[in-house]
C-alpha positions in Angstrom: 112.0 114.4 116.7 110.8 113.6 113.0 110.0 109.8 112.3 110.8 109.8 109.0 114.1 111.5 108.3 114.6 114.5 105.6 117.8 113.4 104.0 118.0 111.1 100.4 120.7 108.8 102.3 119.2 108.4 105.7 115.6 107.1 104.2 117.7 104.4 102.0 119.8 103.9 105.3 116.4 103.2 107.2 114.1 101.8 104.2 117.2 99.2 103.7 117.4 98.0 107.4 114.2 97.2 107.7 114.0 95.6 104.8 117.2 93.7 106.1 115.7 93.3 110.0 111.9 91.7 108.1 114.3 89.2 105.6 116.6 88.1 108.7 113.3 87.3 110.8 111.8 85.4 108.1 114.7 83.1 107.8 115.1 82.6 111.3 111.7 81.6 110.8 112.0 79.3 107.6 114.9 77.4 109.9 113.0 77.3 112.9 110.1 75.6 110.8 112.7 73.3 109.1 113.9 71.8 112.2 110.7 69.4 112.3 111.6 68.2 108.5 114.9 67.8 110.6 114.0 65.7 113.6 111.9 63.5 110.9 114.6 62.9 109.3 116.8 61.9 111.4 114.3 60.3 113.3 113.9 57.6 110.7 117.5 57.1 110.0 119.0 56.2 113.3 115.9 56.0 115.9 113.6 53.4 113.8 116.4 51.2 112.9 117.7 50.8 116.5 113.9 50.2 118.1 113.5 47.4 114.6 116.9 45.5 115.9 116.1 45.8 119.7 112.4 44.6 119.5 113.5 41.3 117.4 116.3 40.7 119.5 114.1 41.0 122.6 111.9 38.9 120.8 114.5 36.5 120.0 116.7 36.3 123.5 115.1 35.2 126.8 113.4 37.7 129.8 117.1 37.0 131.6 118.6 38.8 128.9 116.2 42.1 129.2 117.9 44.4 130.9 121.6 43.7 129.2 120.4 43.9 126.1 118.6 47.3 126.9 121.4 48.5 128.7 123.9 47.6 125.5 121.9 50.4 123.3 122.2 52.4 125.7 124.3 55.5 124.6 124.7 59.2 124.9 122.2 59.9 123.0 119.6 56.9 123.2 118.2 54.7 125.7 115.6 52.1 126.3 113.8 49.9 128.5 110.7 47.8 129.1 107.6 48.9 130.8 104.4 47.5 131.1 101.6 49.9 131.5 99.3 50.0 128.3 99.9 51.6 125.2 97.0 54.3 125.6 98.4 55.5 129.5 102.1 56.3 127.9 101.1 57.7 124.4 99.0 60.6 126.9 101.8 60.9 129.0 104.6 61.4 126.5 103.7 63.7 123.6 102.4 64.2 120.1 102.4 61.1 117.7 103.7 61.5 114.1 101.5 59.5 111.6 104.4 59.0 108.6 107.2 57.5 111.4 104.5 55.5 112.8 103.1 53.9 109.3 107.2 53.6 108.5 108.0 51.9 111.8 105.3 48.7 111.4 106.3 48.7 108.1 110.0 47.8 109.4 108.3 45.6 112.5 107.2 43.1 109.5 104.5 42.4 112.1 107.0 41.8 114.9 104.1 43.3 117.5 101.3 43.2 119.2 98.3 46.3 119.7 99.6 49.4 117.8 102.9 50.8 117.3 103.8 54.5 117.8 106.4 57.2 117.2 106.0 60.2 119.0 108.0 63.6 119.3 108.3 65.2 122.0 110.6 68.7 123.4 113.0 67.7 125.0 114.1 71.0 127.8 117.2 71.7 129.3 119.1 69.1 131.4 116.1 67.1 130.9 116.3 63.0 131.2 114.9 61.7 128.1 114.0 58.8 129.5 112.2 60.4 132.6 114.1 58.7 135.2 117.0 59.7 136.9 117.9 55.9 137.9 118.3 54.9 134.2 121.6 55.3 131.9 120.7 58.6 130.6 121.7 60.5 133.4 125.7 60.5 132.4 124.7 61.8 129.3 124.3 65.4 130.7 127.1 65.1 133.3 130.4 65.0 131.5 133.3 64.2 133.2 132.6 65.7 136.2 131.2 68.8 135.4 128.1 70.6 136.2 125.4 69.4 133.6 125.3 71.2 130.6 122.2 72.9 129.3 121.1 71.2 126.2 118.3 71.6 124.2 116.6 69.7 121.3 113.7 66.8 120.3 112.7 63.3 121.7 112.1 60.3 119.3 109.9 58.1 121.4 109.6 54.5 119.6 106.8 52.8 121.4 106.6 48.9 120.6 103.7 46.6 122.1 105.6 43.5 121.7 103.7 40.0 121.4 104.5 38.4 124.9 102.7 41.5 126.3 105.7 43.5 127.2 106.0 47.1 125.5 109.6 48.6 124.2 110.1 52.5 124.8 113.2 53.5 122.4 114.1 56.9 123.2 116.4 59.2 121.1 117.6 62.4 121.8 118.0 64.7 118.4 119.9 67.9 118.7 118.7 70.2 115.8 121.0 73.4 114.9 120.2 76.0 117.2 121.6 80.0 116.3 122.0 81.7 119.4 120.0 84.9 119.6 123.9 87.0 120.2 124.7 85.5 116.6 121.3 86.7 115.0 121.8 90.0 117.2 125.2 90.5 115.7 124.8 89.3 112.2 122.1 91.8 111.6 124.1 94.8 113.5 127.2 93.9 111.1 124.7 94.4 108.0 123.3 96.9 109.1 126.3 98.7 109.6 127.7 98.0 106.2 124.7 99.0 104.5 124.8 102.0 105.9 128.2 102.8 105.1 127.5 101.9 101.3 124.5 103.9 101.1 125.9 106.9 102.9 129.3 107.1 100.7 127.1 106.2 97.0 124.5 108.5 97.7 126.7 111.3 98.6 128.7 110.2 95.7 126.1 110.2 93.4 123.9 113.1 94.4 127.0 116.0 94.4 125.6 117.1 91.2 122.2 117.5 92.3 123.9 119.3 95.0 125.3 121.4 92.4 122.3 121.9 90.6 120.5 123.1 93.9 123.1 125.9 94.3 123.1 126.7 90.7 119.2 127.3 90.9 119.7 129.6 94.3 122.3 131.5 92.4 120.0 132.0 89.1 116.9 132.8 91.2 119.1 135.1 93.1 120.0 136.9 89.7 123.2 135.6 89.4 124.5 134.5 86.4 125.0 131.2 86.6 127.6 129.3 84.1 126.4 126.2 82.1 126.7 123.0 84.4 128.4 119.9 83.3 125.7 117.2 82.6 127.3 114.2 85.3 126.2 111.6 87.5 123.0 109.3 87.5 121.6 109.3 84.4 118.4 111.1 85.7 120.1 114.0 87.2 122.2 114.7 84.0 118.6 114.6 82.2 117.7 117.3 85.0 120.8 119.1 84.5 120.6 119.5 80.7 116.8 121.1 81.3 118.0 123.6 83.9 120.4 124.8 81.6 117.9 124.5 78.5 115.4 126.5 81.3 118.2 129.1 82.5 118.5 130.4 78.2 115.0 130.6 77.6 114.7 132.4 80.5 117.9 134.6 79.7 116.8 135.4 76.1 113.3 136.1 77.1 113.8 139.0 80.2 116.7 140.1 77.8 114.0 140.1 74.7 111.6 142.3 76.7 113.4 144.8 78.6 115.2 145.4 75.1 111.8 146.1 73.7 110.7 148.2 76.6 113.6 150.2 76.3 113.4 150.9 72.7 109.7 151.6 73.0 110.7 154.1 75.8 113.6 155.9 74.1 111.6 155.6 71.0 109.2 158.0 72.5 111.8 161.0 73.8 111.3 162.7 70.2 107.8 162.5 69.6 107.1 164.0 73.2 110.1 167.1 72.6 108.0 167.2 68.9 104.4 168.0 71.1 106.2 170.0 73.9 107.7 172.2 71.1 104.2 172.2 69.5 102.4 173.1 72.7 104.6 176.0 73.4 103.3 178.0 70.6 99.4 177.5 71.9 98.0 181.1 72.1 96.1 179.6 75.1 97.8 179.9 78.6 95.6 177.9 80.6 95.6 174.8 77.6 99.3 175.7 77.5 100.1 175.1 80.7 97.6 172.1 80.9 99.5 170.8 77.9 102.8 171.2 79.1 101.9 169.8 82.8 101.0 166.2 80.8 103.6 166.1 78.4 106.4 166.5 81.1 104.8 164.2 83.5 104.7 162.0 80.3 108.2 162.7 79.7 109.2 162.0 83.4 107.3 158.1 83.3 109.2 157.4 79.9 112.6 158.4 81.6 112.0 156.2 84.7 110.7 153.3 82.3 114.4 153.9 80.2 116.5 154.0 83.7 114.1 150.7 85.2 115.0 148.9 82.3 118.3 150.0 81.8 118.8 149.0 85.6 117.4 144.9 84.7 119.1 144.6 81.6 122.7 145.2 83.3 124.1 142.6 84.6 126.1 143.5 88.1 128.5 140.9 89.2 127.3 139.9 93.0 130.1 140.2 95.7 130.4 140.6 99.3 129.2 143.8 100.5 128.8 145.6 104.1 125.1 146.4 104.2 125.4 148.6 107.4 128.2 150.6 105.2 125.7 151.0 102.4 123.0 152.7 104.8 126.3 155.1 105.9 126.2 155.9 102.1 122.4 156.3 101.4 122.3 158.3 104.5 125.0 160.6 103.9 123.4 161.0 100.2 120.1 162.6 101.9 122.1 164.4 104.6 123.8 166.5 102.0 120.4 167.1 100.6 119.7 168.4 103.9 116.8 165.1 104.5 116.2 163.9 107.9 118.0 160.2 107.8 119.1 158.2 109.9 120.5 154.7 110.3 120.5 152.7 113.3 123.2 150.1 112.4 126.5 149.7 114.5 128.1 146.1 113.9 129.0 144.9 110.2 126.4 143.0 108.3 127.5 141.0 105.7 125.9 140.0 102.1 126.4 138.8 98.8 124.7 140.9 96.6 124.4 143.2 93.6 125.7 146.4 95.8 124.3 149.0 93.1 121.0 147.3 92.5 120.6 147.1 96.5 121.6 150.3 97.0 119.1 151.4 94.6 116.3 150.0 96.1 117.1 150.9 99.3 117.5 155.0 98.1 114.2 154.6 96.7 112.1 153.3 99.7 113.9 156.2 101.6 113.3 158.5 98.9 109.8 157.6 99.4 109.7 158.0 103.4 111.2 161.3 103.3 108.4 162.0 100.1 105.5 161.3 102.5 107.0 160.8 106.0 108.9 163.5 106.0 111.8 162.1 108.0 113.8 158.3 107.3 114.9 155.8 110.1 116.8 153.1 108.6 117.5 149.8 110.9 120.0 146.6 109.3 120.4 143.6 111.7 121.1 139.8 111.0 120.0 136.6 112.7 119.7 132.7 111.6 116.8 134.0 109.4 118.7 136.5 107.3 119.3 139.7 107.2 116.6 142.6 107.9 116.4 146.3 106.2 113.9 148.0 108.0 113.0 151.6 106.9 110.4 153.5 109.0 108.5 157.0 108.5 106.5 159.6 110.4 103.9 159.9 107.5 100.2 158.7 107.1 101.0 155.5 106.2 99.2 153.5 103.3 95.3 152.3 103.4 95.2 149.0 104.2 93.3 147.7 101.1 96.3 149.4 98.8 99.4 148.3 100.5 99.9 145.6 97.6 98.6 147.5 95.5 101.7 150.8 95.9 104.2 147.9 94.6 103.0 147.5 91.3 104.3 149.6 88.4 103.1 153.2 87.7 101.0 152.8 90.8 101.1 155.7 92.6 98.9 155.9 96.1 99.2 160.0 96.2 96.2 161.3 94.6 97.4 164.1 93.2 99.3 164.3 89.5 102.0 166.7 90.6 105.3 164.5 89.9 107.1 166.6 92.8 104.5 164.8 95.3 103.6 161.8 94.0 106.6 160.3 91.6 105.9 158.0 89.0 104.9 155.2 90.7 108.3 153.1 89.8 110.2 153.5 93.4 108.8 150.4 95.2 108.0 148.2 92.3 111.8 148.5 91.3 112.6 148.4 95.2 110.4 144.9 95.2 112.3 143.9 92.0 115.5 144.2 93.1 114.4 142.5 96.3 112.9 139.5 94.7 116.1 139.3 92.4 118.2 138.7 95.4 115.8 135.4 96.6 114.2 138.1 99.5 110.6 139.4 100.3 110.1 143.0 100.2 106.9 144.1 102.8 105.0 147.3 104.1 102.8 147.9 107.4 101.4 150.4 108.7 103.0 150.9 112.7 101.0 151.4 115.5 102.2 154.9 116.6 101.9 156.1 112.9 103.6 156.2 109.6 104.7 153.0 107.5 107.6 150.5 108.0 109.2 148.9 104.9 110.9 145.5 105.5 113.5 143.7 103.5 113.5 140.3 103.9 116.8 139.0 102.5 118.5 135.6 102.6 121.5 134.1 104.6 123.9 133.8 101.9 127.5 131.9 101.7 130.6 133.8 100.6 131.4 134.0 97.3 134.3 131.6 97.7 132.6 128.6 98.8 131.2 127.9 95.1 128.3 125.5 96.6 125.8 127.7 96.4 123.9 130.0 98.2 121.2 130.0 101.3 121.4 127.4 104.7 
């Protein structure tokens, strides 16, 4: 499996979630900070005040009166009492003391103590006795009406108070800070994501369709195809692409269009002045210059002709539609049969394309034309997989040197050494084979086969009917 997904929507999808999952974890972190600020504050409001009034009313009312008076702020969430170890022993047993509640609480003592006064904080755990004593009247704090004690959770404000007759105040308060439970974060951040998702998924399909249209437009233009001009819509950067395919697609139009005009003139241009030498040559007293003459000035003839047809044959523009390919061998084959050529086609099961049928069935005749030229026989083979579709076309001859196999698909190239046109062409088949090939988005290759003689391979693409309209290609 791929990390990092291929699709435009699923990298927002995942780039957006964990930008959601880091922002979520940074505020539960932010609160979980605050909740000190928190206990502070509350601290100060309703802890300080009720250890102030309790140490001046123990200071005020007799011994007797200790443990009612203690007992009467007493509450679900406070208690006190008065011990008598030293100050040092219970500040190391307790917790952490807190310098600004401490400063603030002998401010409000108004010197109303003896020793050093402190305010510490302290976690308080789960069914915990704040006051550390199961005896005291903090135990029905946790045990509500009969029930089982309920797990709470929170902070200790722990007022200590070294009073002047020698006795020492503990003032405990419990303060319950907001607490998310880990389900709510959990499911807050599922819900998000989930809606995120949804909106990125439905705007980015939304917004991208013309890109999607402009991806099938370029398969259909680099497959030959004439392509219509495409309606500049959507995001303002893929109408700015659109516009330049189309700006792209005439300049490309009017140049091929530009050239094989020129070549064609250039080529029919020459059919008079080469009838004008042929003419000429005729009436050489010579034989042997004659026939020399003649020999170059109708092999000269024979290249213009091809370059007329080959150009003839780009400038034209064949609608594509859906052809049989194993139907079109039937054809080529039955051509050559009649010509009494050794061809055959091992095809049995339909193969479907969209294509320019006379342009492929050109190129196809010609790589035959070729096998049975130096291979003296033709075996043609057409299957489909997930791939594409495959034209294989195999020969008994001696196959092409290595070093040249490239080299036979170029123009006017011809491998046979020899300058008779009955043996070795023009040197046009498999450069307008290759062309025709390439024009349909496929590869066109040659290799020499083990056992002898050369296989030609067309490599064409899966295509989509013409129907679908959304391009071609999978």
């Amino acid at each position: 499996m791929r990390p990092w997904p291929s699709g435009l929507a699923a990298r927002l999808v995942v780039l957006l979630v964990s930008a959601l999952a880091v922002a979520q974890a940074v505020v539960v972190f932010v609160l979980h900070d605050e909740q000190r600020g928190v206990v502070e504050a509350m601290a100060h409001g309703q802890a300080l005040n009720q250890a102030v009034t309790l140490t001046r009313l123990l200071t005020v009312y007799p011994r007797e009166e200790e443990d009612r008076l203690t007992s009467a702020f007493g509450s679900r969430m406070t208690c006190a009492r008065v011990v008598d170890p030293p100050f040092d022993e219970r500040e190391r047993a307790t917790g952490t003391r807190e310098p600004r509640l401490t400063a603030t609480l002998k401010r409000m003592l108004h010197g109303n103590f003896a020793g050093e006064p402190a305010v510490l904080i302290r976690r308080h755990a789960d069914r915990e006795d704040v006051c550390g004593d199961a005896e005291t009247s903090m135990q029905p704090w946790i045990t509500r009406g009969g029930e089982p004690p309920q797990p709470v959770a929170g902070y200790a404000a722990e007022a200590i108070v070294p009073m002047k007759d020698g006795r020492t105040l503990v003032h405990v308060t419990r303060i319950e800070t907001p607490t998310v439970p880990f389900w709510v974060v959990a499911l807050s951040f599922l819900i998000s994501s989930l809606a995120v998702g949804i909106v990125v998924v439905v705007s980015v399909r939304h917004q991208t369709r013309p890109l999607r249209d402009l991806a099938a437009a370029a398969e259909k233009f680099g497959r030959g195809e004439d392509v219509p001009p495409l309606v500049a819509r959507g995001p303002s950067e893929i109408a700015v692409a659109i516009r330049a395919f189309d700006t792209m697609r005439d300049r490309l139009h009017r140049y091929v269009t530009d050239r094989l005009r020129l070549l064609a003139a250039v080529s029919h241009d020459l059919r008079t002045p080469l009838t004008t030498l042929r003419l000429k040559a005729e009436f050489v007293d010579d034989e042997t210059v004659r026939d020399d003459l003649v020999t170059t000035l109708d092999e000269l003839t024979a290249i213009t002709e091809s370059t007329l047809a080959f150009s003839h044959a780009e400038a034209s523009h064949e609608a594509t539609e859906e052809i049989d390919l194993t139907e079109l061998g039937r054809e080529i084959v039955e051509e050559f049969r009649l010509s009494g050529a050794d061809v055959t086609i091992a095809a049995e099961t339909p193969v479907s394309f969209v294509g320019r049928p006379v342009a492929l069935k050109r190129a196809v005749r010609n790589v035959v034309e070729n096998a049975i030229r130096y291979g003296r026989r033709a075996r043609i083979s057409i299957f489909s997989d997930r791939a594409g579709v495959t034209i294989q076309v195999d020969d008994d001859g001696p196959g092409i040197p290595e070093s040249r196999i490239d080299e036979a698909f170029e123009p006017f190239v011809r491998i046979e050494p020899s300058r008779n046109r009955e043996t070795g062409g023009t040197g046009l088949g498999l450069s307008i084979a290759r062309s025709v090939v390439h024009a349909h988005g496929g590869t066109i290759e040659a290799h020499n086969r083990p056992g002898g003689g050369l296989r030609v391979t067309f490599q064409l693409p899966t295509s989509l009917s013409p129907a679908d309209g959304t391009g071609l290609g999978t």
